[in-house]
C-alpha positions in Angstrom: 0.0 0.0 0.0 1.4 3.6 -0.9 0.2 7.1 -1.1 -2.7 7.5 -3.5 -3.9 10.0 -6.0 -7.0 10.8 -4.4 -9.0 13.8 -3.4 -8.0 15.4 0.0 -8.2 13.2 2.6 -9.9 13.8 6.7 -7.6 13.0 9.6 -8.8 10.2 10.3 -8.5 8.9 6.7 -4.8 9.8 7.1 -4.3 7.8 10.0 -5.7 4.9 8.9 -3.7 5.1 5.9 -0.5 5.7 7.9 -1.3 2.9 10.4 -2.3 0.3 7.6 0.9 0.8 5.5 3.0 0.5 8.9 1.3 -2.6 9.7 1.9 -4.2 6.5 5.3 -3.5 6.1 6.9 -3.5 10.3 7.7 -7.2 11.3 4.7 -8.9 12.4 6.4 -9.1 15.9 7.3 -5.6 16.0 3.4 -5.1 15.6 2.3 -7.4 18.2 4.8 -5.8 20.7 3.4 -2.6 20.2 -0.5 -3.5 20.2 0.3 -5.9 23.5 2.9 -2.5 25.0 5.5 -4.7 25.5 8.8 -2.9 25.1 11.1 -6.2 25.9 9.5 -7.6 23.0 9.8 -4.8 20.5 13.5 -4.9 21.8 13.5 -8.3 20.2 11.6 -7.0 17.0 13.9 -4.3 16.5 16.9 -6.8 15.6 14.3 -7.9 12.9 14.7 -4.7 11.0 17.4 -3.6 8.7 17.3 0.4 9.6 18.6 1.8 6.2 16.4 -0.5 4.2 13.7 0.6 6.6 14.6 4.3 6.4 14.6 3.9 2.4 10.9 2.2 2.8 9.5 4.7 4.9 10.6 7.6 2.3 9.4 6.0 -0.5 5.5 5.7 1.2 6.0 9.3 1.6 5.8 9.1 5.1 8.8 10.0 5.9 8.5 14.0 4.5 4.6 14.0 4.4 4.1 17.5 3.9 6.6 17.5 0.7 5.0 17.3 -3.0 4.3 14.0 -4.2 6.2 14.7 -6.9 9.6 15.4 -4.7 9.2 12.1 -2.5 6.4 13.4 -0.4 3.1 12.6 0.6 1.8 16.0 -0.6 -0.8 16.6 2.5 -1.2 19.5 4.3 1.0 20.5 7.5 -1.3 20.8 9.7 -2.1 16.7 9.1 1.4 15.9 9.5 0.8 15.6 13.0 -1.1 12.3 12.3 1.7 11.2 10.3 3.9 11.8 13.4 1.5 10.6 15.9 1.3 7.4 14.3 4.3 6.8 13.4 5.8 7.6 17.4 3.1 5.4 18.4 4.1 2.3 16.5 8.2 3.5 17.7 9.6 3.5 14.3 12.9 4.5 13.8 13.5 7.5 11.3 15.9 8.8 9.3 18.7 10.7 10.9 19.2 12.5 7.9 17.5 15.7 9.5 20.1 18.0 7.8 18.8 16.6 4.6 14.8 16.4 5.5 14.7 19.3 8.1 17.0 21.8 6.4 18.4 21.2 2.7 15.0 20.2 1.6 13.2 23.2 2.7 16.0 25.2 1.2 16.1 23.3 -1.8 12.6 23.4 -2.3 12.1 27.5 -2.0 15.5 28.2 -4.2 16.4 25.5 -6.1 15.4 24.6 -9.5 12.9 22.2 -10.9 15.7 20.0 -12.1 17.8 20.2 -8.7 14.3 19.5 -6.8 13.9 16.7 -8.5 17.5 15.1 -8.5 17.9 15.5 -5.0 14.7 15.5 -3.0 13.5 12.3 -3.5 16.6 10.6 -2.7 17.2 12.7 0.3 13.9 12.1 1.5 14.4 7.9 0.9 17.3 8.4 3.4 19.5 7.1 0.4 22.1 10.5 0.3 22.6 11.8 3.3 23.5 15.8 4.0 25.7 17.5 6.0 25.6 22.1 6.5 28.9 23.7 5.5 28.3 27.1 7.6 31.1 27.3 10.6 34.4 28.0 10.1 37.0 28.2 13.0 36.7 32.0 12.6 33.7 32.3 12.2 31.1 30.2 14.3 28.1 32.4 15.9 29.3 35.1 13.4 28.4 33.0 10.1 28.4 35.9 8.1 32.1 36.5 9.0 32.8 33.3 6.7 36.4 33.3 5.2 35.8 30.2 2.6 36.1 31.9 -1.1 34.2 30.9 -4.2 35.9 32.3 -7.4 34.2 32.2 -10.8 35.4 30.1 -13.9 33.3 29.8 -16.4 30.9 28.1 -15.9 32.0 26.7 -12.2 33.1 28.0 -9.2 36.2 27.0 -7.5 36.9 26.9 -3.9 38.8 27.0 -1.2 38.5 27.4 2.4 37.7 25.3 6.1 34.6 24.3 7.7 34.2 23.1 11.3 32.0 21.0 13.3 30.4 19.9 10.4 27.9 17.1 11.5 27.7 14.0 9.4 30.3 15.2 7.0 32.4 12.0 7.3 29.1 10.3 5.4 27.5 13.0 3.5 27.0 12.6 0.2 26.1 16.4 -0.5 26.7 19.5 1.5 25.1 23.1 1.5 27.4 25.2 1.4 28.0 29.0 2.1 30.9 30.6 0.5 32.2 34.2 -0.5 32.2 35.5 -3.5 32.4 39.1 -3.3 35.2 40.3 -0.7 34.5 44.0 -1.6 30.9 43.8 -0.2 29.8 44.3 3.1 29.9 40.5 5.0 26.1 39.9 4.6 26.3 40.4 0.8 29.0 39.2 -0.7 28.4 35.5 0.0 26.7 33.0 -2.4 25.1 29.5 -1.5 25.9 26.2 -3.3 25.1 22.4 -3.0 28.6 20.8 -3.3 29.4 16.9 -3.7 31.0 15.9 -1.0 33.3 13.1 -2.6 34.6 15.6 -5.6 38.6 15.8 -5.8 39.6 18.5 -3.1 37.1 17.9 -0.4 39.1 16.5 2.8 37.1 15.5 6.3 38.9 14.8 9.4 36.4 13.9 12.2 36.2 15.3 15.5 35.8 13.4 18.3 33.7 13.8 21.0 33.1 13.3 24.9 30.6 10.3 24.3 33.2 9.0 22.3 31.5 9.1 19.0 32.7 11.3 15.7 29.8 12.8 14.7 31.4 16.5 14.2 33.9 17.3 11.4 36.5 19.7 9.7 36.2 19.9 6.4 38.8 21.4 4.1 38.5 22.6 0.1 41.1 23.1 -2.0 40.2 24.2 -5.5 37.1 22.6 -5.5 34.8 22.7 -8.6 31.1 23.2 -8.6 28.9 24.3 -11.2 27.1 27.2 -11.5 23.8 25.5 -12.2 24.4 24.1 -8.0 24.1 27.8 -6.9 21.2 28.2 -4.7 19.8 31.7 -4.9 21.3 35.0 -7.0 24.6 35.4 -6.7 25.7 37.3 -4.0 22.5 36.6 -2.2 23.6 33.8 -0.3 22.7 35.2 3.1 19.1 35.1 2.9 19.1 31.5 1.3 21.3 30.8 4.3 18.4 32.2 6.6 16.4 30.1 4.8 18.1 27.1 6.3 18.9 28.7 9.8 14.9 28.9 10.0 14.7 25.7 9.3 17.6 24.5 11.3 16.0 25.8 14.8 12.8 24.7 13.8 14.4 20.6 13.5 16.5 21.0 16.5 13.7 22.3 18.2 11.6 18.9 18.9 9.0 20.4 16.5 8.2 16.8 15.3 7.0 16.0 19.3 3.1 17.7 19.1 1.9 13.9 19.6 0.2 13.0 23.2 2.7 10.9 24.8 6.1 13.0 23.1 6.8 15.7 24.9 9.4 17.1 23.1 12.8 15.1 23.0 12.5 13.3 26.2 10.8 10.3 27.6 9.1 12.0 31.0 6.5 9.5 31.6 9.7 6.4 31.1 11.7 8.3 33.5 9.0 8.8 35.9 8.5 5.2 35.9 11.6 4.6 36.4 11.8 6.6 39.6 9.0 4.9 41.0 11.0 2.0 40.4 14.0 2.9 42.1 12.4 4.6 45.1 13.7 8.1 43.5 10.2 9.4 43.4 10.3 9.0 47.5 12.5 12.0 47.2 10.0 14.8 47.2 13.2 17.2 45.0 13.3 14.6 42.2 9.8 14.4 42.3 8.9 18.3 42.2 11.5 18.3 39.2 10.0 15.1 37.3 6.3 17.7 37.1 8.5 20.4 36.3 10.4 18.5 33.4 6.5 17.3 32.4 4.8 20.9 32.8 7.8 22.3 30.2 7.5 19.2 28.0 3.9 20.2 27.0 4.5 23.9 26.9 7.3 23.0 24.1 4.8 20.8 23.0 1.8 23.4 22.3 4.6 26.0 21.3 4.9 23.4 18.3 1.1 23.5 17.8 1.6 27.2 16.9 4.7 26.8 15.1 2.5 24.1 12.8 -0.8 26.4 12.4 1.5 29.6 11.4 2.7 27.2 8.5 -0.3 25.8 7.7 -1.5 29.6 7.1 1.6 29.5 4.3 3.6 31.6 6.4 7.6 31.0 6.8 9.1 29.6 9.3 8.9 32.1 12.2 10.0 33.3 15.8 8.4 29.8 17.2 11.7 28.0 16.0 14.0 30.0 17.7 12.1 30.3 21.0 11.7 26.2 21.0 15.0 25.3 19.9 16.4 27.7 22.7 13.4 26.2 25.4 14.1 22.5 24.1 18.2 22.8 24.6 18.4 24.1 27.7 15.5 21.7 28.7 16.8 18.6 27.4 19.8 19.2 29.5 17.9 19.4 32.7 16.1 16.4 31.7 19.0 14.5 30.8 21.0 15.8 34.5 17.3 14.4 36.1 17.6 11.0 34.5 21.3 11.0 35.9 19.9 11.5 39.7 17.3 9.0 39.2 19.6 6.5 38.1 21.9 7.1 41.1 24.8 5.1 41.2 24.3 3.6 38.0 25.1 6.6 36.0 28.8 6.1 37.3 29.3 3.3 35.3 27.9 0.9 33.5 28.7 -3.0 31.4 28.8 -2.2 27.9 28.1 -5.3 26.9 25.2 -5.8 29.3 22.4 -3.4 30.4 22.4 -1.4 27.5 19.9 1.1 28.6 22.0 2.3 31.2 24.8 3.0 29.0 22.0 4.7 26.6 21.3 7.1 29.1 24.3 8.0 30.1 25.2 8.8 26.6 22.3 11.2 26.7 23.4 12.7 29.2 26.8 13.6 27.6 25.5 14.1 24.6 22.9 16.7 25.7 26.2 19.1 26.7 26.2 20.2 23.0 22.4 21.0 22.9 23.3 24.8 23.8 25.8 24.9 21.0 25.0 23.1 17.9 22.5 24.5 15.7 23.0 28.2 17.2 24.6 28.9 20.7 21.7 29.7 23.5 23.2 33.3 23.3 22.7 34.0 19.6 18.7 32.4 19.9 18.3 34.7 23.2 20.0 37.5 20.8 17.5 37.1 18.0 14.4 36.8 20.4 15.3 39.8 21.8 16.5 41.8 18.6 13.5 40.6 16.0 10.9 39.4 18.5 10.6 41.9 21.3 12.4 44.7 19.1 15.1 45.5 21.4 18.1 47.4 19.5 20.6 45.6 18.0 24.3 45.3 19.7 26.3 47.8 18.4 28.5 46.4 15.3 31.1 48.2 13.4 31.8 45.5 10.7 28.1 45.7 9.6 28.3 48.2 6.6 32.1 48.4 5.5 33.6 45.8 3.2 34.4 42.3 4.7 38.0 42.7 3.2 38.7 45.6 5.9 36.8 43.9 8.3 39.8 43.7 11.0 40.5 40.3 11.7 43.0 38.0 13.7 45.5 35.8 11.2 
């Protein structure tokens, strides 16, 4: 069963669409775990499923990016019904793609800017989890600053050669594409003379050295051109205009870091509350009247980001961009998740000292959480830049003064 042709569909028509493919195609023990709510026995199910095969399945139903045009991998329904989708497909625990720079941010940009021919050679496979992105913005000089970019695009023809370094560049070690912001006009103010471009990630000159991390993983990487080609036609925007295709994906980018997905009744927004109040029952943590006043607290803010989402998903549904309600949750949902994860470290006690890798692997899964969670404030836009914008475009306060603003970025004074 896949996504039809037919006439606009109700809700409910939706759902029973979504639920009815997922039955068909998740293992038929995977299904009876969830319809008995047995999570040692979807444990067991989950070894059952191959996850990119999976991931490639659920893009090609459409599922997987249901507001997206059928015609670019989607489902083609409207936003406001993709909380079905979601709904369903959190209640049936499927895993999804971690392409999110892809889905949440390249295809967005992609499918504003980029041409007919670009939307269609790279949505649909970007959507099928089958070429995975990465977001070429920070370079070691300029991070929260990314209009201060150094990285230089020079025209040749018909290309554009560059040269330049990237930095904590998530995924790059298995992207297949990249968006990338370079500079093509050194005599401009920084904000204009930059230009925005999809680059291949495997063409001759591209180098990526992971970085590794305090969980131990290499998710982050530097990434270094030399005189790398890329066509014109992979030029995303005017030339020269790259900064507001760039905004484009910073939108974007706090609205997918933000737990925008989690509007469905038993998601509150990146973290598990209702498993971790269990789990302190369990213990005998939830004896301790602290922990407990914190476990409401962490379930009170879980449904605020939750309905901050709903308005996120109506202003949309009205066709309007992506606005304030991605920067305000992806700020809310960092610091949050952090507090969270801390809590799920004093409810484990002990435990979260050290654990057997090779045997209770939800221990060790939590504790990775936990350390993971430290980068939440960073990636994706520093707490201080989101508190910045609220209070510069939101509430209208006056901007921090800034010298460099309006005199060309080559006598922008700078540290070698």
């Amino acid at each position: 069963m896949t996504v039809t042709d037919a006439a606009p569909r109700t809700d409910e028509e939706i759902r029973q669409e979504v639920v009815a493919w997922l039955r068909e195609n998740l293992p038929a023990d995977w299904v009876a775990a969830v319809d008995a709510d047995d999570d040692e026995k979807l444990r067991e199910a989950r070894k059952q499923l191959e996850y990119n095969a999976w991931c490639a399945k659920l893009g090609e139903s459409g599922w997987a990016t249901p507001t997206w045009p059928k015609e670019y991998g989607g489902a083609g329904i409207e936003p406001v019904q993709a909380k079905v989708v979601n709904e369903e497909l959190g209640r049936y625990k499927v895993p999804r793609s971690f392409n999110v720079i892809g889905i949440g941010m390249g295809g967005p940009t992609i499918m504003q800017w980029g041409s007919e021919e670009l939307k269609h050679r790279y949505l649909p496979p970007m959507a099928q989890h089958r070429e995975i992105w990465c977001q070429l913005f920070s370079e070691p000089g300029a991070g929260s600053d990314v209009a201060g970019l150094a990285t230089r695009a020079v025209r040749d023809g018909d290309e554009w050669i560059v040269n330049g370094q990237k930095v904590w560049t998530t995924l790059a070690h298995i992207a297949s594409f990249g968006l990338l912001v370079a500079r093509t006009d050194p005599d401009q103010p920084k904000h204009k003379g930059l230009s925005y471009f999809i680059v291949d990630m495997h063409a001759p000159g591209v180098e990526v050295r992971p970085l590794k991390q305090i969980t131990g993983d290499a998710e982050f990487n530097e990434v270094f051109f030399t005189d790398v080609r890329i066509p014109d036609s992979h030029r995303l925007g005017p030339e020269g205009e790259g900064w507001a295709v760039a905004t484009t994906t910073l939108m974007n980018e706090r609205v997918a870091l933000s737990g925008a997905g989690s509007t469905g009744g038993g998601n509150v927004g990146g973290g598990a509350v209702d498993d971790l109040i269990v789990e302190a029952k369990r213990t005998g943590a939830w004896d301790d009247l602290v922990i407990r006043d914190r476990l409401v607290q962490a379930a009170i803010e879980g449904r605020i980001i939750k309905y901050t989402n709903f308005r996120a998903a109506a202003q949309r549904k009205s066709g309007k961009p992506a606005g304030p309600e991605g920067s305000i949750t992806k700020l809310f949902q960092a610091e949050y998740n952090q507090r969270l994860q801390s809590l799920a470290m004093d409810v484990m006690g002990a435990k979260a000292m050290a654990w057997d890798a090779a045997g209770d692997t939800k221990d060790g899964a939590a504790v990775r959480g936990f350390l993971r969670s430290r980068a939440n404030t960073i990636e994706g836009g520093t707490s201080e830049v989101m508190r910045n914008i609220l209070g510069e475009r939101v509430l209208g306060l006056p901007k921090e003064p800034a010298v460099d603003r309006d005199i060309p970025w080559k006598d922008v004074a700078r540290s070698s």
